[in-house]
N, C-alpha and C positions, 0 to 999 in steps of 0.2 A: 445793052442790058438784055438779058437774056427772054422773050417772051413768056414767063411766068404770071400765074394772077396775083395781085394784090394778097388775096389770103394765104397763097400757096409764101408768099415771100413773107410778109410777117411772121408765119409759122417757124421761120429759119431765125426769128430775131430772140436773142435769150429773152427779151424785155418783154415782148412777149407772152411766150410760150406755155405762160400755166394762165392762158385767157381761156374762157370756155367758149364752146363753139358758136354763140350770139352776140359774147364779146370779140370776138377774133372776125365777125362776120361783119360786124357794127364798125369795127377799126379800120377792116379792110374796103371798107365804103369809105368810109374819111382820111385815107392817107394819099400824098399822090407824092408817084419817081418822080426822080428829080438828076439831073448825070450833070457832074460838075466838070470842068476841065483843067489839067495842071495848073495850077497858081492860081485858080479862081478859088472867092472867096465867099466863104458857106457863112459862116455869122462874122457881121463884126462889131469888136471893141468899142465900145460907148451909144449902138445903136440896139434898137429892139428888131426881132423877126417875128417874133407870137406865134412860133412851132419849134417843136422838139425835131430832132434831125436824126435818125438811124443810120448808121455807115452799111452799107448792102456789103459793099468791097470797096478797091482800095485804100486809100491810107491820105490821113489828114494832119495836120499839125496845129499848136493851139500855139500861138505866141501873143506876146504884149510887147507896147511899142510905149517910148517916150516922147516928148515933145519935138524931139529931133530928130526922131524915125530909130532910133536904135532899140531893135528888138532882143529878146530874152523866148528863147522857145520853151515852153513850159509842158510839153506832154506831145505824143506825136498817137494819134489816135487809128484804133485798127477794125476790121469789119466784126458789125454787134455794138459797137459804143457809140453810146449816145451824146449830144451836147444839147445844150438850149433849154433846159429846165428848170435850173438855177434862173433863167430870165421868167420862164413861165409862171414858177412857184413865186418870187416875190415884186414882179413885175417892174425891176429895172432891167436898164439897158446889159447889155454883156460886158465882162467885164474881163475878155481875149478875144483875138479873131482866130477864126480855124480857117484853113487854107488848105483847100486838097493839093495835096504833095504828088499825085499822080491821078490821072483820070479815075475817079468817084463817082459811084452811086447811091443815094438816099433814099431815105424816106423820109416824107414829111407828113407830121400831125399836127395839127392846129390847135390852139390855144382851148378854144371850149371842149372840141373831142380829147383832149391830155387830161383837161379838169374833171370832164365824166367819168374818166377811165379810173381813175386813185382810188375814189370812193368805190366805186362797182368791181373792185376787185384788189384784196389785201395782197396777193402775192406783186402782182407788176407795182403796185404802189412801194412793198417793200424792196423790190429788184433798183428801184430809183432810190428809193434810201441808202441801200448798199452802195450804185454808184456814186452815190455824192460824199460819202465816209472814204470811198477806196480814194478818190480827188484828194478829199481832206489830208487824208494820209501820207499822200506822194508830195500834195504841197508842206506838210509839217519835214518832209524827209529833206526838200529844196531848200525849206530852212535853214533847217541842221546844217545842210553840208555848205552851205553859204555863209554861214554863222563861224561853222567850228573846225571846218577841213581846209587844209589846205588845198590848192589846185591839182596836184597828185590826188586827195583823195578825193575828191569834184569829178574827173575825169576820169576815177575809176570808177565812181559808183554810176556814172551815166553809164559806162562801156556795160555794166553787169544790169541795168537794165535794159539793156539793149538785148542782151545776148539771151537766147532759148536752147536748149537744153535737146542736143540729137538723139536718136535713136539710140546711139552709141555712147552716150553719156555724154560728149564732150560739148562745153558751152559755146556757142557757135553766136555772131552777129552776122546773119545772110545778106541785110541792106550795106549796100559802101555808103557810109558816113563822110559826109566834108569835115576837116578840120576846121572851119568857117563854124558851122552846126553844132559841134560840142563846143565851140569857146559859146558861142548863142546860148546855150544848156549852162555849161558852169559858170558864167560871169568871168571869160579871163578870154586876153588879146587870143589871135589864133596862132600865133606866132610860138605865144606860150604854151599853146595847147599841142601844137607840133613839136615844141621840145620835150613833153611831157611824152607825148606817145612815141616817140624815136626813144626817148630812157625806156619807156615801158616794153617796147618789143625787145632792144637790147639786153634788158635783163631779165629775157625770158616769159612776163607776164600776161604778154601775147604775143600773134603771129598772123602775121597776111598773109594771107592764100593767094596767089596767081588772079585769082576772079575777085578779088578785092573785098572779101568776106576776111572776116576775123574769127581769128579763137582765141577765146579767153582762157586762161588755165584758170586752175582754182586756187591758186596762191594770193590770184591778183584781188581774190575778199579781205584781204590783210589791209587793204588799202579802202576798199570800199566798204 
């Protein structure tokens, strides 16, 4: 982690950013790094932590598990987003574990300094409202396509959120995905999710690059 100070670093976080300079000063007294390591686990499933967790950088993953350990990955999280609020705000346990997917850095705020902060300041209180509708959102979409798509359209609408949008127009997924990973995402063997993406490059829908990055075309929204 780069030796930045606490204020200098929260300044960087959207959650943040419309604090004024007593709240930002107040925060930056109460948060402390935090550098996770691959496959270490930042919150988990059915336990309490009583702080809210800011991704600095890398990249995290939210999954749930069943009795028998079989996971379902439900969101893969990127630096600025937050987790652990939803236990803050109605003080149950979590209810996913997030797992840095690659060396991570946090931030951490604690349970009373989180509950000062809402009231003393509408904009960050409403910046957590908005994250917990955009959540809501993406899980009514997991629904949907779990409900009403078949595994073609499952496995298209993961790939198109996956994918960002180049300079150049073209939709690009820069992370190599495991085929393991999307069946985890759309609920289907991985077996079938490999026959799904070998029909789907073949007919053109996508395309692997030598460096293991995909592109999407934009045909393949027909599906998702």
């Amino acid at each position: 982690m780069t030796m930045l100070s606490s204020l200098d670093l929260i300044r960087r976080v959207p959650l943040f950013s419309m604090l004024t300079e007593a709240q930002a000063t107040a925060v930056a007294e109460a948060v402390v790094k935090r550098r996770f390591k691959r496959g270490e686990v930042i919150v988990e499933q059915g336990k309490k932590t009583n702080a809210l967790f800011i991704l600095l950088n890398g990249r995290a993953r939210v999954v749930t598990a069943d009795s028998r350990g079989r996971e379902v990955i439900l969101a893969t999280l990127q630096p600025g987003d937050h987790i652990g609020e939803m236990s803050l705000i109605d003080n149950e346990p979590h209810s996913a574990t997030v797992r840095a997917e690659v060396q991570t850095d946090v931030l951490m705020l604690g349970r009373v300094e989180f509950a000062r902060c809402l009231p003393e300041n509408t904009s960050m209180a409403y910046a957590v409202m908005r994250g917990l509708v955009q959540r809501l959102r993406h899980a009514d979409r997991k629904i949907e396509s779990l409900a009403l798509m078949d595994v073609y359209g499952r496995v298209a609408r993961a790939l198109l959120e996956f994918a960002a949008e180049t300079p150049e127009g073209e939709l690009l997924i820069r992370e190599k995905i495991s085929r393991q990973d999307i069946a985890k995402m759309v609920g289907a063997s991985r077996e079938m999710v490999s026959r799904v993406m070998k029909d789907l490059e073949e007919r053109g829908f996508i395309e692997t690059q030598s460096n293991g990055s995909i592109v999407v075309k934009e045909r393949l929204t027909t599906y998702g």
